[in-house]
C-alpha positions in Angstrom: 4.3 65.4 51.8 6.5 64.1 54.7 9.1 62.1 54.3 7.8 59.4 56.6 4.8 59.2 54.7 6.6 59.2 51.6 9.0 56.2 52.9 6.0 54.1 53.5 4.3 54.8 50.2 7.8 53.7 48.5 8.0 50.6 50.3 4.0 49.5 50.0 5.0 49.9 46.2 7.7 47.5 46.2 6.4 45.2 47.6 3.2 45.3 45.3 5.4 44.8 42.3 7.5 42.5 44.1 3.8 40.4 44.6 3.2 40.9 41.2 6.4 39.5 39.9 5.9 36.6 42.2 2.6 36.1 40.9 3.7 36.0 36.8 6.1 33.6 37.5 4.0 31.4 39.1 1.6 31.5 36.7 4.1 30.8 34.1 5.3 27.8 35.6 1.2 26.4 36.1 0.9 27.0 31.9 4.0 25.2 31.1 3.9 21.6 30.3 4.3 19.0 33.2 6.2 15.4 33.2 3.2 14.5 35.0 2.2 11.1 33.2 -0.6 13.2 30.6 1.0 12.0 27.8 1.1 8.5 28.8 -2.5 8.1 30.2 -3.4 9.7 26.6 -1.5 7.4 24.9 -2.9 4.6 26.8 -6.2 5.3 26.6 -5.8 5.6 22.8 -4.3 2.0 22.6 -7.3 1.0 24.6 -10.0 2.4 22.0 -7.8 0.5 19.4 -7.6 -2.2 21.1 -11.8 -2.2 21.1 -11.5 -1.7 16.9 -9.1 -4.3 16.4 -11.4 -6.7 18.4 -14.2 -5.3 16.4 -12.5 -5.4 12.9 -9.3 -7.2 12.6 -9.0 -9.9 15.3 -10.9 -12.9 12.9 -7.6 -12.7 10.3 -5.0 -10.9 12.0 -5.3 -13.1 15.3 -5.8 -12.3 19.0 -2.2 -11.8 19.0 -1.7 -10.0 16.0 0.7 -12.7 14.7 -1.7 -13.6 11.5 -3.4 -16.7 12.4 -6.9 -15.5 13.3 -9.7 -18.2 12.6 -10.4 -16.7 9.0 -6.5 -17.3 8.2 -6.8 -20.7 7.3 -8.8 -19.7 4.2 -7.0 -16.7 3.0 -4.3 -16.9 0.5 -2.2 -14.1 0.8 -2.4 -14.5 4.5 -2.9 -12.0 6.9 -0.1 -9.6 7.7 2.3 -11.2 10.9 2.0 -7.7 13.4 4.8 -9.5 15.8 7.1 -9.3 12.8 6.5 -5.7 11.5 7.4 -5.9 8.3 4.9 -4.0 6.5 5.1 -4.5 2.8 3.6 -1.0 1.3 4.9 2.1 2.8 6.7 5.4 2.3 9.8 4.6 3.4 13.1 2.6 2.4 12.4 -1.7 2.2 13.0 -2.8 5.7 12.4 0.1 7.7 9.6 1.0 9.7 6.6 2.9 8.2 5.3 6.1 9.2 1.8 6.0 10.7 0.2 7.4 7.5 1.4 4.3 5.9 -0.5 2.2 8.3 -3.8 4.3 8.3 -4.2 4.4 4.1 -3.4 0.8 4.0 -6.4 0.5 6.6 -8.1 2.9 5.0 -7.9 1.9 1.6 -7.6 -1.8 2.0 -5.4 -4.3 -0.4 -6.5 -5.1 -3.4 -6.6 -9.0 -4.8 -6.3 -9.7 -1.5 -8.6 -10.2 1.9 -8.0 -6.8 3.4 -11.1 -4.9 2.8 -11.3 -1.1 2.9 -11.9 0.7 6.2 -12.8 4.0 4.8 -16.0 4.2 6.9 -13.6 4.1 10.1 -13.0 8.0 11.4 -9.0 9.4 11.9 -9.6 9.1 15.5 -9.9 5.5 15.4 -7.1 5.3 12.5 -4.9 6.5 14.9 -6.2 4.3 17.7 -5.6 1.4 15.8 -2.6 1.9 14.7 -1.4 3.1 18.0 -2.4 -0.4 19.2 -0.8 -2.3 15.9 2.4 -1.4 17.4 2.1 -3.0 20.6 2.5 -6.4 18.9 6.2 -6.0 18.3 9.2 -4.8 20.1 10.3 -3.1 17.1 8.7 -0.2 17.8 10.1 0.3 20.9 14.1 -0.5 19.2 13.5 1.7 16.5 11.8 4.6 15.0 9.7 4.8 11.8 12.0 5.4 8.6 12.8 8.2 6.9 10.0 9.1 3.6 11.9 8.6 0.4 12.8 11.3 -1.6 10.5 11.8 -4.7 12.8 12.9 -7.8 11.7 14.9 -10.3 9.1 13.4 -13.0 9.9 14.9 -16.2 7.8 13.0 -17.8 4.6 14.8 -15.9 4.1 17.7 -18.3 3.9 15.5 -21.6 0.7 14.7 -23.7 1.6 11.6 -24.7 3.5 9.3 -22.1 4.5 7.2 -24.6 8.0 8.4 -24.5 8.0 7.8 -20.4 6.7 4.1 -21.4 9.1 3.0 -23.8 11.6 4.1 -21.6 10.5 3.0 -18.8 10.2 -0.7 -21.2 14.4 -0.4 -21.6 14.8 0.1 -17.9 12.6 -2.5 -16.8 13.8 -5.1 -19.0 17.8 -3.7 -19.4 18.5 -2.3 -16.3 16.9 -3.4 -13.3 16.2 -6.6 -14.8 12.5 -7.3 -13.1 12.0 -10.1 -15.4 14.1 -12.1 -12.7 10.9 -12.0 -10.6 8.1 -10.4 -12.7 6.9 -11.9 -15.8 8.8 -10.3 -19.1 6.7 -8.8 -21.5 9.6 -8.6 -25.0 11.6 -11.4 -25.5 15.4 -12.0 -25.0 16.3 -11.0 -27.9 14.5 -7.0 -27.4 16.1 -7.4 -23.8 19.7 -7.6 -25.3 19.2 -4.8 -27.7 18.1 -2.4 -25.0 21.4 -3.5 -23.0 23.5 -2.9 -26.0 21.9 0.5 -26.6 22.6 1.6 -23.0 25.9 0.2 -23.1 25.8 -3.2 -21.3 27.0 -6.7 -22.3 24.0 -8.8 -23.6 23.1 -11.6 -21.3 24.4 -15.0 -22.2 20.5 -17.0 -21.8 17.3 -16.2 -19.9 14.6 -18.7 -18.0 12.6 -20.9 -19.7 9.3 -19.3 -18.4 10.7 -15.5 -18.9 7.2 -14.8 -19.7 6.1 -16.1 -16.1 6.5 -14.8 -12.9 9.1 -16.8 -10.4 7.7 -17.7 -7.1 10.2 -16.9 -3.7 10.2 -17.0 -0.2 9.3 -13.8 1.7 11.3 -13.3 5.5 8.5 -15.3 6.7 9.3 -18.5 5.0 5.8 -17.9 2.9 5.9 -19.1 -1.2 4.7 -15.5 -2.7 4.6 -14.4 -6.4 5.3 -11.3 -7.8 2.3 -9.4 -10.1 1.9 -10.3 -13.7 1.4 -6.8 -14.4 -0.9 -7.4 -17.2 -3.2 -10.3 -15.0 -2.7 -10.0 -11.2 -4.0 -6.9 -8.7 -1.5 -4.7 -8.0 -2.6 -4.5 -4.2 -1.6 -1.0 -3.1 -2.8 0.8 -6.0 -2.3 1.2 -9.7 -1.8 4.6 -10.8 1.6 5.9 -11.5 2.7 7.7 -7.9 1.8 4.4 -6.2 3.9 2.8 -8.5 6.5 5.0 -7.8 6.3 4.4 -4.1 6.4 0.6 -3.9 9.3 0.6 -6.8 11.3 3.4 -5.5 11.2 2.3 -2.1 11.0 -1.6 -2.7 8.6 -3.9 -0.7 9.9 -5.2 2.9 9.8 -8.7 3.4 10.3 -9.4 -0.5 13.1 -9.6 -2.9 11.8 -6.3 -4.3 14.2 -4.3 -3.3 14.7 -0.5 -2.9 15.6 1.4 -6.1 15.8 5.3 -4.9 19.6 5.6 -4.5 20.6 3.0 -7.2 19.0 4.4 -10.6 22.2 6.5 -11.6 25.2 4.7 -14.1 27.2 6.1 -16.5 29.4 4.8 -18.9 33.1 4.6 -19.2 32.7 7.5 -21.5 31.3 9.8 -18.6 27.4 9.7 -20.0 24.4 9.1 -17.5 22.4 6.1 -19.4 20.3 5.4 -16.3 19.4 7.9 -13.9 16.8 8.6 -10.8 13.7 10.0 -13.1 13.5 6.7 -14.8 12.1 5.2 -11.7 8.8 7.5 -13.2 9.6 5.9 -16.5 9.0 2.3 -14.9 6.3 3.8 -13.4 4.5 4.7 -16.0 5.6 1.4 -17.8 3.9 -0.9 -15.2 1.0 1.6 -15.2 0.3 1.0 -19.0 0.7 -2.6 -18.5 -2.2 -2.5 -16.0 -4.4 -0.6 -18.7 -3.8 -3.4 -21.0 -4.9 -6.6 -18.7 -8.4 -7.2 -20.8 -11.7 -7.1 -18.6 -13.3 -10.4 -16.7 -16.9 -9.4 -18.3 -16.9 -7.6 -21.3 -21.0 -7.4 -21.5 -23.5 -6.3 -18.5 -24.7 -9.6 -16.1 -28.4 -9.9 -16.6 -30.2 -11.4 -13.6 -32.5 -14.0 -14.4 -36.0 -13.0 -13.4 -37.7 -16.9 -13.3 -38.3 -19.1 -10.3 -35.5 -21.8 -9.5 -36.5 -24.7 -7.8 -34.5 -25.9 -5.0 -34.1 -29.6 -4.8 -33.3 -30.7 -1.1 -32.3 -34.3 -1.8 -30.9 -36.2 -5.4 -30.9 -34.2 -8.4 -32.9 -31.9 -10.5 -35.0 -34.0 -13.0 -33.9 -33.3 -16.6 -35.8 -30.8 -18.6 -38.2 -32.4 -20.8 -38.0 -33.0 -24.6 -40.5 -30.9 -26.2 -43.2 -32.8 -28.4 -43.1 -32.3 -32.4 -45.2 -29.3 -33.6 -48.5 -30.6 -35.1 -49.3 -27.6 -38.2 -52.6 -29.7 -38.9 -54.2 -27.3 -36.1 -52.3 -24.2 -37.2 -55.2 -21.4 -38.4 -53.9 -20.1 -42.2 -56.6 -17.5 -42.1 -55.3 -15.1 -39.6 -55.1 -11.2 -40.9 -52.7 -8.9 -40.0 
């Protein structure tokens, strides 16, 4: 082969690969992710199918401006949740904070109990996630602030046992000793029991207690609104009974309330260096509250029967009073009869 040949076969290869080079890297750069507004038209257009739901589902309590005076608000007692305020009572996270979108969705999902937030469950995760994508655009909060932090979830030693009837009588001391939840719950021992759990654990006995210890005490929630804590043993428990719900609202508290958030504050020890309170027992309450649930006795003890007979309807006065039947007469009874 010449060498001019050879010079122009060694330049036509460079710049093939030079093309080809050219070409990778702009087909790199067409894969990658733009700034071009995607994400927002996405977002938007999700806000706009949950604004079509809310419309649909939530609109008659929760308002037209999700501030929790719909036309069905004036009836409901607890009202509807406030959206412009975002405080959203049973979460994941830390009293106070934001909650995470799962938060929103199994509340939604699941509804509140005792209360006049039905379930949702027939609603799909796509419109979930709609919804709650519009829910947000009721208060600036989201926009100062991001969703909290999920609280940490100690160690249950308690959940290999039997018989939890160690975890409830412990959780019976703390409730009543320690974190003292008779000062809005109802007590279920008396003041005297209360003072011998504090001396056990080490505390000084409390000089008197309420009147109505056996009652729960009524307070103000952020909102200004008169709410009561659950009589464990009467009232719904509206997020869910069973012992890692419990452990949710207690360890993380309930925004908006006085119940406050007890992840962080369960450890103590005494002035001779011995943990008498410590994390896990936030199970022990737990399981404490849990029992007391099991133990509220049943509105209707027997099956309802329907009534299979005609009922009159009476459009104007009242029903006439049921007839006196007349005295048997036996003279035309028949003695004769075989069996």
């Amino acid at each position: 082969m010449n060498r001019p040949k050879l010079f122009s076969i060694c330049i036509t290869t460079s710049l093939l690969l030079a093309s080809v080079g050219c070409y990778d890297q702009a087909d790199g750069e067409f894969a990658r992710p733009k700034d071009d507004g995607s994400d927002r038209q996405l977002h938007s257009r999700l806000v706009a199918e949950g604004k079509v739901a809310y419309e649909t589902h939530c609109i008659g309590c929760h308002g037209a401006e999700g501030d929790g005076v719909g036309d069905a608000a004036v009836f409901l007692n607890p009202k509807p949740r406030n959206f412009q305020v975002a405080n959203f009572k049973f979460t994941s996270v830390r009293s106070g904070q934001l909650p995470l979108d799962e938060d929103l969705k199994r509340t939604i999902r699941q509804g509140l109990k005792g209360s006049s937030m039905p379930a949702f469950g027939q609603l799909s995760d796509h419109t979930l996630d709609a919804l709650v994508a519009y829910l947000k655009t009721f208060s600036p909060r989201w926009d100062e602030s991001d969703a909290g932090q999920p609280i940490p979830v100690v160690s249950d030693e308690f959940r290999y046992d039997d018989d939890r009837q160690a975890a409830i009588k412990r959780g019976e001391v703390i409730y009543h000793a320690y974190a003292s939840c008779w000062s809005c719950h109802p007590a279920y021992v008396d003041g005297e029991t209360i003072n011998q759990y504090r001396r056990d654990l080490g505390f000084p006995e409390f000089i008197a207690f309420r009147d109505d210890l056996h009652l729960g005490v009524g307070k103000d929630n952020v909102e200004g609104q008169l709410i009561y804590p659950p009589d464990f043993k009467r009232d719904y428990v509206r997020a869910g009974a069973d012992s890692k719900t419990l452990y949710r609202s207690i360890a993380g508290g309930i925004s908006g309330t006085a119940m406050p958030t007890w992840v962080g504050s369960m450890a103590y020890e005494n002035e001779d260096g011995q943990q008498v309170v410590k994390e896990e027992d936030i199970w022990a309450m737990a399981y404490y509250v849990e029992e007391l649930i099991r133990q509220r006795p049943k509105k209707l003890d027997d099956p309802v029967e329907p009534r299979n007979r005609p009922r009159p309807i009476y459009l104007h006065g009242e029903p006439p009073k049921p007839e006196t039947p007349d005295d048997a007469d036996d003279s035309e009874l028949i003695d004769d009869i075989e069996f």
